[in-house]
N, C-alpha and C positions, 0 to 999 in steps of 0.2 A: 926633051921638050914636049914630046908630045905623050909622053909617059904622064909627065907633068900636068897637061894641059887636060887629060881625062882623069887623074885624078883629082884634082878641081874640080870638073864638071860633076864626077861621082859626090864630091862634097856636099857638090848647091845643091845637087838632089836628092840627098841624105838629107841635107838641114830644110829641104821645101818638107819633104814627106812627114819631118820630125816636128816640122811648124803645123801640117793638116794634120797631123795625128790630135797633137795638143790642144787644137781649137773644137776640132771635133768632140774631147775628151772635156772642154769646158763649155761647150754648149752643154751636152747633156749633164753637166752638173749645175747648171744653172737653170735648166728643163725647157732651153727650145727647140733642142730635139729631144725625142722620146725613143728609150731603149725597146729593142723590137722585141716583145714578149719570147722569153725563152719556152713555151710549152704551147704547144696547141694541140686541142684533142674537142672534141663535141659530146654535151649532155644531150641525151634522148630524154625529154620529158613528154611523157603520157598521160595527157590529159583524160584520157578516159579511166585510167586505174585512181583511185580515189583512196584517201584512209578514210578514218574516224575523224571528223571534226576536231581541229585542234582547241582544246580545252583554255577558256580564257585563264583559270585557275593557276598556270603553269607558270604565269608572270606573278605570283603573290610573292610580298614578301615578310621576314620577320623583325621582330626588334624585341629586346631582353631588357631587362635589369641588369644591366652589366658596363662597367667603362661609363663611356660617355657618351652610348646609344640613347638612353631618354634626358637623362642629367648630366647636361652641358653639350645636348645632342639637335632632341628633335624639343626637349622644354624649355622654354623661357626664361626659369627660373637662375640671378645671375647669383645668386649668394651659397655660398659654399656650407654645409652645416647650419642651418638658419635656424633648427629646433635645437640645436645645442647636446647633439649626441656624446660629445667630447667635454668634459670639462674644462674651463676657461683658466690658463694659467699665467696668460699674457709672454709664455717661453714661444721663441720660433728658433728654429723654422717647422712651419705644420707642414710642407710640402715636404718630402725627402727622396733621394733616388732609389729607386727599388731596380734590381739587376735581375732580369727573369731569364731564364734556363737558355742552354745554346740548343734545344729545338728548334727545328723552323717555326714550326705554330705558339711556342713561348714568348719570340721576338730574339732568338739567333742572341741572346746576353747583351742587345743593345738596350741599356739603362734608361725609365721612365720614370714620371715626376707621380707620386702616390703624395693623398692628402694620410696624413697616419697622428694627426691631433689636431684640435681647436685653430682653425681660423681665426679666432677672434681675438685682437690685441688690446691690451686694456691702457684705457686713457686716464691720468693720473698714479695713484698711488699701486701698486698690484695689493696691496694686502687688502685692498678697501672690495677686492673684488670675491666671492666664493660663493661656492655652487649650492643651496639649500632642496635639500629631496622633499621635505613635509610641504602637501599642497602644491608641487611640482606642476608646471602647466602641462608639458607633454612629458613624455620619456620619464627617464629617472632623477633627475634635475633640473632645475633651473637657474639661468647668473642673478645674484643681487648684487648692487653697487651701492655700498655704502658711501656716503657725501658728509664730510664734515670742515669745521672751518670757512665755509661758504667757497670751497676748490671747486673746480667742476672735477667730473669723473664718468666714465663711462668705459663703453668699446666702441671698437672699428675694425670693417676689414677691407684688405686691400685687394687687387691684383683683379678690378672692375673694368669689362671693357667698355669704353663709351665713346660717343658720337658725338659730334659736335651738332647741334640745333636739337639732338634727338629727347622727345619726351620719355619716361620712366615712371612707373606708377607703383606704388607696392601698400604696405600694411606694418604694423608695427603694434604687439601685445603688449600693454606694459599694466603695473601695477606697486602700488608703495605707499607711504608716506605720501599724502598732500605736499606738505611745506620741502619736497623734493622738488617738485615741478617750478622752474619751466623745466621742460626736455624739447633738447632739438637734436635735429635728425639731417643729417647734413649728407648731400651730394659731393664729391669733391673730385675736380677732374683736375688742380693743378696743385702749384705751391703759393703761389699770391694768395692775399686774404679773402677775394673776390673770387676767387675760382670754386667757389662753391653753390650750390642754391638749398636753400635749409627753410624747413619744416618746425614751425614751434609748437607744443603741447602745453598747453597751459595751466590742462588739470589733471590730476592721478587722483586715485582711491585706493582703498584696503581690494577692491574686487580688480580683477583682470579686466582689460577693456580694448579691443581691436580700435584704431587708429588707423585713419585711411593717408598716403605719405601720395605724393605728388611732385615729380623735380622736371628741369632742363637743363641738359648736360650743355655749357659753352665751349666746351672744347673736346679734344679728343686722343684717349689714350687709352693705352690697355691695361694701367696701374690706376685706377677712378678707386676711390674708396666712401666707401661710408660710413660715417661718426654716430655716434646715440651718444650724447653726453648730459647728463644732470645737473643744474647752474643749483640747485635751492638745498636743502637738509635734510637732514635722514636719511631713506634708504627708498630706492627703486628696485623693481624685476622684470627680466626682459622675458616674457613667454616662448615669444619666434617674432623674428622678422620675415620680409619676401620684398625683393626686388627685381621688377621685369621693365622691359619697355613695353610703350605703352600702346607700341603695336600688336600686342601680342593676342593669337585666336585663340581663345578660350585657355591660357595658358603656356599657349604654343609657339615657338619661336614661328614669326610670321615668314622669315626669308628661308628655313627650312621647310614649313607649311608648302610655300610655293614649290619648291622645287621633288615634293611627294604628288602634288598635284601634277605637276608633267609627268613626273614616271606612270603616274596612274594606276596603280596596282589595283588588284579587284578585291585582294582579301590581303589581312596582316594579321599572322600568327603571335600571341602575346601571351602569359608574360616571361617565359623559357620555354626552355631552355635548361640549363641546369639550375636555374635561381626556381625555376617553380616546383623543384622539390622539398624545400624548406622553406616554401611560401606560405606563410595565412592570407587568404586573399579578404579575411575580414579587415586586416589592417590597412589596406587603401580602400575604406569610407569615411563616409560622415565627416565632418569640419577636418578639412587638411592641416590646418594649425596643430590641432589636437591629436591626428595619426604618430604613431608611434616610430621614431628613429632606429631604427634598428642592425645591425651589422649583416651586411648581404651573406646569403647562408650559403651560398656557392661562388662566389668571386669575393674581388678585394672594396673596401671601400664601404660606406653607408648605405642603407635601402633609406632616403627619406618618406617613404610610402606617399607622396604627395599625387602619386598617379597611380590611379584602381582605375578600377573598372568603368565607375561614372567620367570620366578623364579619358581613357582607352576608346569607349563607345563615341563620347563627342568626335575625340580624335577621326575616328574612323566615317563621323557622318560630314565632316567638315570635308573631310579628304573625298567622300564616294568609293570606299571600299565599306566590303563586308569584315565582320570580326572575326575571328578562330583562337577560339582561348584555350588554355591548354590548365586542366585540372590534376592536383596535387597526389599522383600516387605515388610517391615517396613515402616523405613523415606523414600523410594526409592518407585518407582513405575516404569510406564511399558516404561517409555524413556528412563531412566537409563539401565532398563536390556535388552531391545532392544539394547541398542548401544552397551552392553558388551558381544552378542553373538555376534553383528557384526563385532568388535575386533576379538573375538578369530574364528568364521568361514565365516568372509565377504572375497569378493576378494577384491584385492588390486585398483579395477575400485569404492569402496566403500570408505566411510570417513573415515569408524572408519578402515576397512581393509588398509588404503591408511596409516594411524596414528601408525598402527601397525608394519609397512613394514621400515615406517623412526624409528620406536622404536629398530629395528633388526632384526625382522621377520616376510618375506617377505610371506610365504606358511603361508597360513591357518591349525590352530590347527585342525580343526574339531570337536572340544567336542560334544559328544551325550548326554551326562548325565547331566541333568541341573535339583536342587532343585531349586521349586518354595517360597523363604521363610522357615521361620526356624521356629513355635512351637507359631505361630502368635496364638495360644486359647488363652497364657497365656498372664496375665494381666503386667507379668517383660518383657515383650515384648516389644520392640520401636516399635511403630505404632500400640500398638494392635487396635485394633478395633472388633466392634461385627462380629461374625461369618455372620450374613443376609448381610452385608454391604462388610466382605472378601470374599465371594464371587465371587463377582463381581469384587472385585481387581483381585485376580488369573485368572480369564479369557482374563481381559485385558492385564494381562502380558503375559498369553501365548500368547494370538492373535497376541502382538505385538511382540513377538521374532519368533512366526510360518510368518510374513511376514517375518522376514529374514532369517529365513533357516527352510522351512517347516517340514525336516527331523529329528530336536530336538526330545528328550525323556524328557517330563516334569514329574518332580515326583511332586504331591502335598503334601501340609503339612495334615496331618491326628492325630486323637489321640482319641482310641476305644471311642465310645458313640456317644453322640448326633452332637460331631464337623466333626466326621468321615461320618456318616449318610449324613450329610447334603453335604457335601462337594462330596460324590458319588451320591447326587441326584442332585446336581447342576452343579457340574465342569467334569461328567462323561469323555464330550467328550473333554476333557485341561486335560486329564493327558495321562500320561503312566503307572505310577506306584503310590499307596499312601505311604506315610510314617508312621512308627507312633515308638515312642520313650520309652527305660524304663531301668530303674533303681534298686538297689535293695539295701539296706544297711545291716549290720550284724548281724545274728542273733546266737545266743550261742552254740545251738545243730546243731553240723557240720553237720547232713543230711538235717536240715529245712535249713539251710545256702544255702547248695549247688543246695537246689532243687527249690529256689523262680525264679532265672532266666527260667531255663525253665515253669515251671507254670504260669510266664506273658505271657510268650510268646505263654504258648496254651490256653490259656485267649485268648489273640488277635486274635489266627487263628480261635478259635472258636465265635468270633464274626464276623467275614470276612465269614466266611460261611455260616452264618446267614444272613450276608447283601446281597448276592448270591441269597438267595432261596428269598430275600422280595424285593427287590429293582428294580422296573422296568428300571431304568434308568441304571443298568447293563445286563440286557439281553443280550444275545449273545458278551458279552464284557470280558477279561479276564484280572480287573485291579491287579496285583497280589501287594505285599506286602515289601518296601524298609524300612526294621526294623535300619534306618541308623541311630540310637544313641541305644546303650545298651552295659550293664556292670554292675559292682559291686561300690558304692560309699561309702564310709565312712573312718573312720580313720582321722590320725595325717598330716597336709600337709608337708611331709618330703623332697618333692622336690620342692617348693616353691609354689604357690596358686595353689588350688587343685590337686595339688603331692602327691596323697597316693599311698601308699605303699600297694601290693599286696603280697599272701600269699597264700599257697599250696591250703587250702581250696577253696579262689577266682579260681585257676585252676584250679580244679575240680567242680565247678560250671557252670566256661566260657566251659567246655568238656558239659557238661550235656545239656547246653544251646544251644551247637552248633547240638548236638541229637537232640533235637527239634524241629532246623530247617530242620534237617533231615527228620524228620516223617513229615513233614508239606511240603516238595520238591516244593509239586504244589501250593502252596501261598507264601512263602519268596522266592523272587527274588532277593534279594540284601539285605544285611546286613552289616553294618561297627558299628566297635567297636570304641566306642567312649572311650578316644584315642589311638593314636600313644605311645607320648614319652611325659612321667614327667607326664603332666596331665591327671589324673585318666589312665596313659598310659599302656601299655606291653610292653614298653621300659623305661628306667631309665637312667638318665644322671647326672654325676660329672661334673666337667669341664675339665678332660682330660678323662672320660671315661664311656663306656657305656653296659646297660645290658639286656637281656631278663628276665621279671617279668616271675613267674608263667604259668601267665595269655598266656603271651608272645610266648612261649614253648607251650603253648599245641596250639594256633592257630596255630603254625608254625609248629606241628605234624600233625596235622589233615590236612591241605594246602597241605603239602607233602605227605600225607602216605594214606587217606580216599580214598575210592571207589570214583562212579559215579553215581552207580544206587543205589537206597537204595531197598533192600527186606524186604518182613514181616518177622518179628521176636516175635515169641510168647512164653507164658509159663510165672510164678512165680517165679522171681531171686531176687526179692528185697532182701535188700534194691539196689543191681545194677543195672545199667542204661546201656541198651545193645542195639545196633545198626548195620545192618552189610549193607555192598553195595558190588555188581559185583563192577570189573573194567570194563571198555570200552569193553575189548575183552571180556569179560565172562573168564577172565581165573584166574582170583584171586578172592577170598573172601575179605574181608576185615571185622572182627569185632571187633567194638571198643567196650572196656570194662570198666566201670568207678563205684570203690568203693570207695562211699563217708564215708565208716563205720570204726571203728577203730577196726575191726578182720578182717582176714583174710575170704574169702568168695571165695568156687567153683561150678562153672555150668557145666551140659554135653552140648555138642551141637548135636543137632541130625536134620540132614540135608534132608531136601526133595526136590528131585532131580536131583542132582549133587555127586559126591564121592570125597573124602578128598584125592587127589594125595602124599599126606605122607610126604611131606616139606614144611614148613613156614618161616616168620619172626616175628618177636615181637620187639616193641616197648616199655618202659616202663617209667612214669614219675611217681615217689613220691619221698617223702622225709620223715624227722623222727616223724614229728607231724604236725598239721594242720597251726602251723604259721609257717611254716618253711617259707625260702624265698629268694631273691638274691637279688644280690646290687652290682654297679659300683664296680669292682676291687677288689670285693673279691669272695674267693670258693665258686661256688656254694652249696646252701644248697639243690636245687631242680634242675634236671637235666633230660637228659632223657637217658636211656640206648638200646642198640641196642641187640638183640642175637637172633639166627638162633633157628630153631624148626627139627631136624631131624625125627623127624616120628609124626605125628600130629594126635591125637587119638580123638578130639573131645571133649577135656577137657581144661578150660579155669580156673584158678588160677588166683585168682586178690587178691596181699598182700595188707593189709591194707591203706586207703587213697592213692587210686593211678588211673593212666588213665593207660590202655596197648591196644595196638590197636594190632590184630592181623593179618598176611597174612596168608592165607590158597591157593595154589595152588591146583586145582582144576583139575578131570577128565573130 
């Protein structure tokens, strides 16, 4: 009985203890209690040890001709082939899947949608339609649509994303036969007869003639199409069309616009990448209708050259960054990029300055920031050539752009070892800056993941400072370091050729990355994340909408929120990655905090020099797990949170996989 009677009692207090475990164990997963940080250790920051100014330059970024970085990216522009680079055959599908390589940086053989013929479907008869080359408007051809019998006929194309209320404005070249006309030009966002809003022409000629087109989309879908149909006789030619909303800044998608203005970049490296080795950078000016279509010389897809330079420059004064263009030593050598600085900073007493002035503008750009060539080591290179032999190229491109405006900043192309070596024993006095380039693909254990960016990168500084103590041909020279391509590569291409998609983990990588160049202040001078938007971007694009990646957010945290000067900071906090800067005045702290681990982790900070004035801010970004992530038009899954610190003790909390940057007002 009383065997009995105790183990009973041992029961109720198995199942009591088994009930406090459980509840215990579901508070903290519902988070009103909080797990007690597994690491504690204390950062020494020393306010009196100081670097080098950290360089605003290090937050730039880039953007190519490539995917859907400008074209279907950061431009407006919603029409697919609008100059007609393909011939019109009315067959589909144009879209096709393409299966790219099982590398990581390929896209792992996950299959993406490639444009690989004409968009454009022909309305009525297909024979009535065919491409005539003589007097071509742009490129190599142009569609005529023959109209007989009083049929109508024309094209359309589909797969248009549209808004419902939203205005749309565009242009339309045409040419023909009079007694062809009327021509109308139709919106169309449904299947009803009324789901359309259409544009009449009333008259054509034997000459070409731009036509200005003006709609209101009534409804909303991502299959909107546009019609050009011919109702009268004989024959029409369609030069180019263009269809934007009519939001659009100077050609510019305005909801991407917006969200380049928050990141704020101070400079954008343009136009490669590998595309600006087989660039004419003459082919984006003068009338965009009339620029030439042409097959991109280093990626997949069309160059519509609708965006030069005059395009690029607006871009860059709309946004509040400076330019950094990057001149063609590949196929191009040193006449070509002579006459293209003397475009963008000749006076108007000059050719190319005089070319500029009849293109629309008259005032010289100024650009200081000029790459010399793009990553000429490698052999996927247009123009590679041996490093003894590039040499000598880069010099005579500089030579010949320092006669035209002595005042340039040439950055040369570099890349750690024997190409870098050489290129600071020989082109010491043709540069201002070197380059050098890197990458990083996915690795499984989220701290090795998050820690490989920084590690190339103190890889690099600590070869640059080696070439410092050995290289005669730097003495007394301070060529410091434009890191202007680097990021995270791998993954599915979900925004079309090389559109991966980023992840909490890549954000806490790209933080840890940008530490680095922290600690290194007096060698990286300029850095841009290669890229902007869609590819391998920190921007993300649908076709009516647009997102900050990960990635995105934390450079747009650090932009806004990071000191100036960086201090030493010392002490055992791994696994966290801690950094701190004055501000300008000396009156804020700023340290940033980045736990790439999946527990929770706290440090003391114990300050030498300065006293903790008792109020702060904090910043905070994570999310629920290491893929967590965002996407066009839906809740964020990663975000960043704002909250005040009212008495600031010197204690820094960093929940699981997260970046928090702190303010500390200062005594």
């Amino acid at each position: 009985m009383q065997t009995t009677l105790n183990h009973t009692i041992s029961e109720v207090r198995d199942s009591k203890r088994i009930l406090f475990i459980g509840a215990i164990l579901l508070l903290l997963m519902i988070g009103v209690l909080r797990p007690v940080p597994t690491h504690a250790s204390t950062a020494h920051i020393d306010l009196n040890t100081k670097g080098e100014p950290v360089s605003k330059y290090i937050y730039g970024q880039f953007i190519e001709h490539l995917g859907r970085c400008i074209y279907g990216g950061i431009g407006a522009e919603m029409l697919e082939d609008r100059k007609f680079y393909y011939p019109v055959t009315g067959e589909a599908p144009a879209w096709t899947m393409f299966t790219p390589g099982m590398r990581s940086w390929d896209g792992e053989g996950h299959p993406y949608e490639l444009l690989t013929s004409s968009p454009w479907m022909i309305i009525g008869d297909k024979k009535a339609v065919s491409m005539v080359t003589e007097n071509a408007y742009v490129g190599e051809h142009t569609p005529r649509i023959a109209l007989s019998s009083g049929q109508p006929g024309g094209l359309l194309q589909e797969r248009l994303g549209l808004v419902d209320g939203k205005d749309y404005t565009g242009r339309i070249v045409l040419a023909g036969d009079p007694q062809a006309a009327p021509i109308e030009v139709s919106l169309v966002w449904g299947i009803g007869a009324s789901d359309r809003d259409t544009v009449v022409i009333d008259k054509i000629g034997k000459a070409y003639v731009k036509f200005p087109l003006s709609f209101t989309s009534k409804g909303t879908t991502d299959n909107g199409r546009i019609e050009i149909v011919g109702r009268g006789r004989g024959h029409f030619l369609i030069g180019a069309v263009s269809l934007m909303p009519a939001d659009n800044i100077l050609g510019w998608r305005s909801d991407t616009v917006d969200l380049l203005k928050q990141l704020n970049s101070p400079v954008y490296r343009w136009p490669g990448g590998n595309f600006v080795s087989g660039y004419d950078w003459k082919d984006g000016i003068g009338d965009p209708d009339r620029r030439p279509p042409r097959k991109n010389p280093a990626w997949k897809g069309i160059e519509h050259n609708d965006v030069g330079i005059h395009e690029f420059m607006d871009l860059c004064r709309e946004i509040n960054a400076e330019a950094y263009i990057a001149v063609n030593t590949g196929l191009g050598g040193a006449k070509a990029a002579a006459e293209e600085i003397e475009y963008t900073n000749g006076g108007t007493d000059m050719p190319m300055g005089k070319l500029r002035a009849r293109n629309g503008h008259p005032e010289p750009w100024g650009v200081k920031w000029w790459a010399i060539g793009n990553e000429m080591y490698g052999d996927w290179q247009l123009g590679h050539m041996p490093l003894e032999e590039y040499v000598k190229k880069h010099n005579s491109v500089v030579e010949a752009m320092r006669k035209v405006d002595p005042t340039f900043k040439p950055i040369a192309v570099g890349e750690k070892g024997r190409w870098s070596i050489q290129m600071l024993t020989t082109c010491a006095d043709h540069m201002s800056l070197i380059s050098e380039h890197l990458y990083c693909q996915d690795r499984d254990d989220v701290i090795v993941h998050t820690s490989q960016i920084a590690a190339e990168i103190h890889r690099i500084a600590e070869a640059h400072r080696g070439y410092r103590k050995t290289l005669p041909s730097l003495a007394g020279k301070d060529i410091r370091i434009a890191q202007d391509e680097w990021n995270y590569w791998y993954g599915a291409n979900e925004y079309g050729e090389l559109g991966t998609r980023y992840f909490l983990q890549d954000g806490l990588g790209v933080a840890i990355g940008l530490h680095e160049f922290i600690r290194n202040s007096d060698l990286f001078f300029m850095a841009n994340y290669a890229q902007t938007v869609n590819v391998i971007g920190a921007i993300k694009t649908t076709k009516t909408q647009a997102e900050f990646e990960t990635t995105g957010l934390v450079l747009k945290l650090y932009r806004e929120r990071f000191g100036k000067i960086p201090v030493e900071v010392n002490g055992d906090f791994k696994p966290l990655d801690i950094v701190a800067a004055l501000s300008g005045d000396n009156t804020i702290l700023t340290v940033a905090v980045v736990n790439p681990s999946e527990k929770p982790q706290s440090v003391a900070l114990k300050l030498d020099g300065r006293e903790f004035a008792g109020r702060g801010q904090k910043w905070l970004l994570t999310g629920p797990d290491k893929w967590a992530h965002n996407a066009p038009g839906k809740p964020r899954q990663v975000d960043i949170e704002t909250s005040s610190i009212a008495d600031a003790t010197g204690r820094l909390d960093a929940v699981p996989l997260s970046v928090t940057l702190y303010w500390f007002f200062l005594r």
